[in-house]
N, C-alpha and C positions, 0 to 999 in steps of 0.2 A: 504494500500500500504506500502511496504516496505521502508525502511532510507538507503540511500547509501550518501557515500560520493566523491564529484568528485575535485579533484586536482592535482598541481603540486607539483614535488617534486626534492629537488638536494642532493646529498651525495656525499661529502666530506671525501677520506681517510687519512689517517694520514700518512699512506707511497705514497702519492702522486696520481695523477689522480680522479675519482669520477665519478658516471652515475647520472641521472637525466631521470624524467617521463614525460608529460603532457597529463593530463586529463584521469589520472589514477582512477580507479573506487572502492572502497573496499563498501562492505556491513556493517551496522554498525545497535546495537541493541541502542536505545534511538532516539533521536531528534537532539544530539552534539556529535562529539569529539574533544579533547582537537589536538592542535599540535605536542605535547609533547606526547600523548596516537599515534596518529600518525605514528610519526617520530620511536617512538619504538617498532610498528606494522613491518610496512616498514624491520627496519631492521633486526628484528628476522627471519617473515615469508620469507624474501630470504633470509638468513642464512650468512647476510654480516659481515666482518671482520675487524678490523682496523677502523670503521668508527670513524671520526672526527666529524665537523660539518651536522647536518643534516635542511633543511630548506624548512618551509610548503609554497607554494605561491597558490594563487585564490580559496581557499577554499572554497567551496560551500556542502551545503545539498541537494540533488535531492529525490527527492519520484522516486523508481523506484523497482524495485521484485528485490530480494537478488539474486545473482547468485550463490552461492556457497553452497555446498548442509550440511545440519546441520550433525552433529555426528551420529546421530539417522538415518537417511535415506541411503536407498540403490541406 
């Protein structure tokens, strides 16, 4: 079975206001990620701007099938 990971999350910009997830799901290759590996997932893959503070909350590891399909696959 597959490693996902299931959590909250809040982002903080630096010119003001901030969105925030819960129980947001990303696919992950190991056993762990760091918060920090995280938070710097988050903000790349949406392409956010300005962020400030970023902060992991109820992080858990779920065994669950990866949903996102590898480089390789059609």
């Amino acid at each position: 079975m597959d490693k996902r990971v299931l959590f909250d999350f809040e982002v903080e910009f630096t010119n003001g206001g901030g969105i925030q997830g819960q129980e947001f799901r990303l696919d992950i290759d190991g056993d762990d990620i760091s918060d920090e590996e995280l938070a710097r997932y988050i903000v790349e893959d949406m392409r956010l701007l300005m962020v400030g503070k970023v902060r992991i909350l109820n992080k858990k590891i779920i065994n669950e099938k990866h949903k996102r399909r590898s480089a390789g696959e059609d």
